[in-house]
N, C-alpha and C positions, 0 to 999 in steps of 0.2 A: 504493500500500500504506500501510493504518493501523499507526502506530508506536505502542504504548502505554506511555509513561513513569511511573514510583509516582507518590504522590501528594507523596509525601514523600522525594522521591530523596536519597542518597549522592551523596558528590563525584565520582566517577567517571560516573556515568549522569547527576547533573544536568551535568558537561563537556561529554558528548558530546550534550545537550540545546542545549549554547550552538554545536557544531559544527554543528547539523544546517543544510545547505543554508543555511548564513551566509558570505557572498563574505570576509567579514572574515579565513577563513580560508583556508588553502593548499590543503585538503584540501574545499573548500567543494562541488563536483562529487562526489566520492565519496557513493555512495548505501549510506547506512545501513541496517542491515534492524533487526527484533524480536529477531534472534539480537546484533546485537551491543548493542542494551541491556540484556538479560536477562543477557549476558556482563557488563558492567558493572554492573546490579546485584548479582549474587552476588561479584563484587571487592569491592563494598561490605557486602554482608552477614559478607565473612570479615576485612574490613576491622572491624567491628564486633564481632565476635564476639573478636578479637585485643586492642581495645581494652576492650572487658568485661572480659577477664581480667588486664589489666593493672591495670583501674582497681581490682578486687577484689584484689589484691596491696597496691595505696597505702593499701586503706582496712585492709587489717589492718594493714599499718603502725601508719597511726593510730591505732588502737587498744591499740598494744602502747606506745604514747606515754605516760611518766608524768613524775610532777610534777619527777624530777631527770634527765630528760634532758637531753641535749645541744642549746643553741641551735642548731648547726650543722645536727643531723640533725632539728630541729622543722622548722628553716625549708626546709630542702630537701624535707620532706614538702610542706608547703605551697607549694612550686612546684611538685610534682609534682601536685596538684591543682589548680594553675592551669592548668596545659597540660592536664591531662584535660576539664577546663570548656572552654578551645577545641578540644580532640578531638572531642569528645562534640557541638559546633556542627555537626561536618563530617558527622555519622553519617547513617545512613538511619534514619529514622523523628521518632517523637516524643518529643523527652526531656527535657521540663521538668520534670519530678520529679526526674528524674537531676542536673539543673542547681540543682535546689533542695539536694538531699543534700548535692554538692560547696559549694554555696556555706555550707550549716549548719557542713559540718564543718571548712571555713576559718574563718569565725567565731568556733569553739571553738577554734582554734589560736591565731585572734589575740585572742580574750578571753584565755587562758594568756599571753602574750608582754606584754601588757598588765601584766598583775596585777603580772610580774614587774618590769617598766617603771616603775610609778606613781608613783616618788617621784624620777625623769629627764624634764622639760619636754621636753629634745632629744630623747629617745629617743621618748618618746610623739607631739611632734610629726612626726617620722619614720616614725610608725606612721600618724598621719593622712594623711601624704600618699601613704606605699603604699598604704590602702584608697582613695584616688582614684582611684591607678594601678590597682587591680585592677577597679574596676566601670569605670574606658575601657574596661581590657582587653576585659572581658567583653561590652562594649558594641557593639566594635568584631564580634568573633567571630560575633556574631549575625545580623551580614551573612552571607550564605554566601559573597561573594564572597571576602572576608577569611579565613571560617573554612576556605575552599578552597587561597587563595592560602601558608597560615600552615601549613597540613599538613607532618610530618615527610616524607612521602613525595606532595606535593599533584600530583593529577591534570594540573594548568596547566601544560605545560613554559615552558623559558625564551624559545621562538620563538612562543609564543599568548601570551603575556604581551600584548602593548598591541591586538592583535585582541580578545583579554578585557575590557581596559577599557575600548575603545572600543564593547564591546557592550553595556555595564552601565546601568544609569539613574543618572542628575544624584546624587542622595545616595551613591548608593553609591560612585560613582567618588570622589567629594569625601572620604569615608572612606578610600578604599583609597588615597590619594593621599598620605594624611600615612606609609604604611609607606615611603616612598620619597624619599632624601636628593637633594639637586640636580642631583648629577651624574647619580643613576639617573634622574631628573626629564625630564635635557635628552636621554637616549638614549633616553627613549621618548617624547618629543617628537620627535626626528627619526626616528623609526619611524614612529611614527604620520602624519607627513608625507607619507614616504616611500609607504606603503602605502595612504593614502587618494589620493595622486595617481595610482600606478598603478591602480588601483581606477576609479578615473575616466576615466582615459584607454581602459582598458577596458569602459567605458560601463556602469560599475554606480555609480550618485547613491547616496551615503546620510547623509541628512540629519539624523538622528540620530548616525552614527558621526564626521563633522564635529561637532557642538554637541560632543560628549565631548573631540573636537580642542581647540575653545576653553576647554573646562575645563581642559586640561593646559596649554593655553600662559599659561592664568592662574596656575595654581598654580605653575610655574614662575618667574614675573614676582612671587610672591609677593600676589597680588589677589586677595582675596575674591571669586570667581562670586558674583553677584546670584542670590536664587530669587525665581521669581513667589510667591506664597501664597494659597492656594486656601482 
C-alpha cells in the first residue's frame, strides 16, 4: 500500500514520516496506513490554525505599542515573536512571508529600543549581540529537525530522541547537537550505543545511523567532525 505524505508536512506527519519502517525505532514493524497520516496531518493543521491565532493576538499587541511604553512589556512582545518565528518553522505548509512579517516587525521593535539606547555604547553593544543571537536563533529553526525538537508540545518524545538523530543527515545533527549540554551529550551517546549494538546483533547494519554514532562521540570529545565538500 501507497502512503501519501504533503509536500510540505507538519511536525507531526513529517515524525511519523521518520517512523515509517525505520528499525531505529521500537515501533519500526508496526504498519502505518493513509488513515494514520491524514490523522497526523489535521493535528497539524489544528496545530496551525491555534498558532495563527495566537500569532494574531502578538501582533495586535504590537501594534497597540507606543513611544512610552514599558521596556519590560516591548521586550516581552519581542520574544513573543521570537518563538512565533520558531513556531511558525514547525507548521505545515509554506511561510516565508509569514517569516518575513515576524522578522519586519522585530526590526521595528529593535529600531525603537535602539533610538532609545543611542547615547549607551553598553547598551547598544548589547543590542548587537542579541541580533546575532536572534538570526542563530532563526537559523537554527529552519532545520525542521530543530524546529520539531524546540516545539512547546514537539511531536519527538523523550525515548525517539537519539533514534531521531541518528536518523538525520551530517548538518543537521551537527546543529541539533549544540541544543545539548555534556551530560545530555554522554546519555545519548550511551543510547545511541546501546541501541545500535542491539540493532546489530539483531542483524539490521546501518551505516548511516553508525556515521551519526561518530558524530556524537565527536561532539562529545569536543572535535570538530571533518565535512567532505562537494
Amino acid at each position: 500500500m501507497t502512503i501519501i505524505f504533503s509536500p510540505t508536512p507538519g511536525s507531526r506527519e513529517r515524525h511519523l514520516k521518520r517512523r515509517l519502517l525505520n528499525p531505529l525505532y521500537a515501533d519500526s514493524n508496526c504498519e502505518y496506513t493513509q488513515e494514520d497520516v491524514d490523522k497526523a496531518k489535521q493535528e497539524d493543521e489544528q496545530a496551525l490554525m491555534e498558532f495563527m491565532a495566537h500569532f494574531q493576538a502578538v501582533v495586535q499587541k504590537t501594534t497597540e505599542l507606543g513611544s512610552n511604553s514599558e521596556s519590560e512589556v516591548v521586550l516581552e512582545i519581542k520574544e513573543q515573536l521570537d518563538e512565533c518565528y520558531a513556531t511558525c518553522c514547525a507548521m505545515p505548509g509554506d511561510h516565508e512571508n509569514l517569516k518575513m512579517a515576524i522578522n519586519k516587525l522585530i526590526e521595528a521593535i529593535m529600531r525603537a529600543i535602539r533610538k532609545g539606547a543611542e547615547s549607551d555604547p553598553v547598551a547598544l553593544r548589547k543590542l548587537d549581540e542579541e541580533e546575532e543571537a536572534r538570526i542563530m536563533h532563526n537559523d537554527l529553526h529552519e532545520r525542521k529537525l530543530i524546529a520539531d525538537l524546540m516545539l512547546e508540545n514537539s511531536p519527538i518524545p523523550e525515548n525517539e530522541l537519539t533514534p531521531t538523530l541518528l536518523n538525520e543527515e551530517a548538518e543537521d545533527l551537527d546543529a541539533a547537537l549544540q541544543l545539548f549540554n555534556d551530560e545530555q551529550l554522554k546519555l545519548i551517546y550511551q543510547d545511541a550505543q546501546t541501541l545500535l549494538e542491539r540493532l546489530r546483533q539483531e542483524g539490521h547494519e546501518i551505516p548511516h545511523a553508525w556515521e551519526r554514532f561518530q558524530q556524537i562521540k565527536l561532539a562529545l570529545n569536543h572535535q570538530p567532525a571533518e565535512r567532505e565538500h562537494h
